[in-house]
C-alpha atoms as one frame of an Amber mdcrd trajectory, in Angstrom:
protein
  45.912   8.597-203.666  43.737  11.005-201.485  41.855   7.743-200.612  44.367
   5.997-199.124  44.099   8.183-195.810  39.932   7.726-195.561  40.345   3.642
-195.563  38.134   2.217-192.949  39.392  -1.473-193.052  42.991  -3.050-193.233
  41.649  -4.512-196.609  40.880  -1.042-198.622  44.254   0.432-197.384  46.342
  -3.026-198.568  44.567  -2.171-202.040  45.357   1.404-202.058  48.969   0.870
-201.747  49.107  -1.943-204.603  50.976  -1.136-207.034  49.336  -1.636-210.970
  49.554  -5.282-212.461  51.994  -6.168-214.767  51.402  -6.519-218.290  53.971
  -8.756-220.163  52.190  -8.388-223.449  52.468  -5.061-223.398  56.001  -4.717
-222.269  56.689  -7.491-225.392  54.580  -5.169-227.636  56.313  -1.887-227.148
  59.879  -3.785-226.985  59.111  -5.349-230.841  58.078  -1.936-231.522  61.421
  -0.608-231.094  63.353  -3.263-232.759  60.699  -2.955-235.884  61.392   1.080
-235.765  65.386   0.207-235.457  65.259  -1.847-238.046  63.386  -0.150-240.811
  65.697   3.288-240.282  68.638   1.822-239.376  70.226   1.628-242.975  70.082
   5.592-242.895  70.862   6.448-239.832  73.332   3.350-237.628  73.114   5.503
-234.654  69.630   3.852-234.357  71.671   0.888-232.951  73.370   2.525-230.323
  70.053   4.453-229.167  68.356   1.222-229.114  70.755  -0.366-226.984  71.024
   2.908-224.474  66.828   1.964-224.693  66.949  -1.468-223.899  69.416  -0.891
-221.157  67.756   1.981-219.528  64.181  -0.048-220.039  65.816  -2.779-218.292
  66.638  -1.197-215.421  63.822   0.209-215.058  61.482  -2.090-215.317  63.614
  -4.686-213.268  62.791  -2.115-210.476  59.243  -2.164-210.871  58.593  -5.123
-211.318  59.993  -5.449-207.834  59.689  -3.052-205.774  56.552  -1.118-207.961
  54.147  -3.828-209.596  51.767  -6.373-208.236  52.905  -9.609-209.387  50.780
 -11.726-206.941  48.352 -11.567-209.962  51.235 -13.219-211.998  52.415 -15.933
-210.386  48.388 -17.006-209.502  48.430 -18.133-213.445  48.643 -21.599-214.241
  49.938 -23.277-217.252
């Protein structure tokens, strides 16, 4: 961040203020995490479900946020099928 005030062109500034790309496959990584840890302790402890759900919820907010006012998506929508 201590660059972002020693940028001699419009161009390096515009990249110091970028936010970091977003990773679906990481997002959909940790998420199956969670259900796969729910899951497996679930039986012995139910609260697991509630606690999951307070997750999700929280994680969706969150990340609805991010993604945009936070994360580069530029990057994202550049793919093609």
């Amino acid at each position: 961040m201590h660059y972002r005030y020693k940028s001699l062109t419009q161009r390096e500034l515009n990249r110091a203020y970028e936010g970091p790309e977003f990773e679906l496959a990481d997002k959909y990584g940790e998420h199956l995490g969670v259900i796969f840890v729910t899951m497996l302790y679930s039986s012995g402890m139910p609260i697991l479900y509630l606690a999951t759900g307070l997750s999700f919820f929280v994680t969706y907010r969150l990340e609805k946020w991010y993604l945009l006012q936070v994360w580069d998506c530029l990057k994202c929508q550049k793919c093609t099928l």
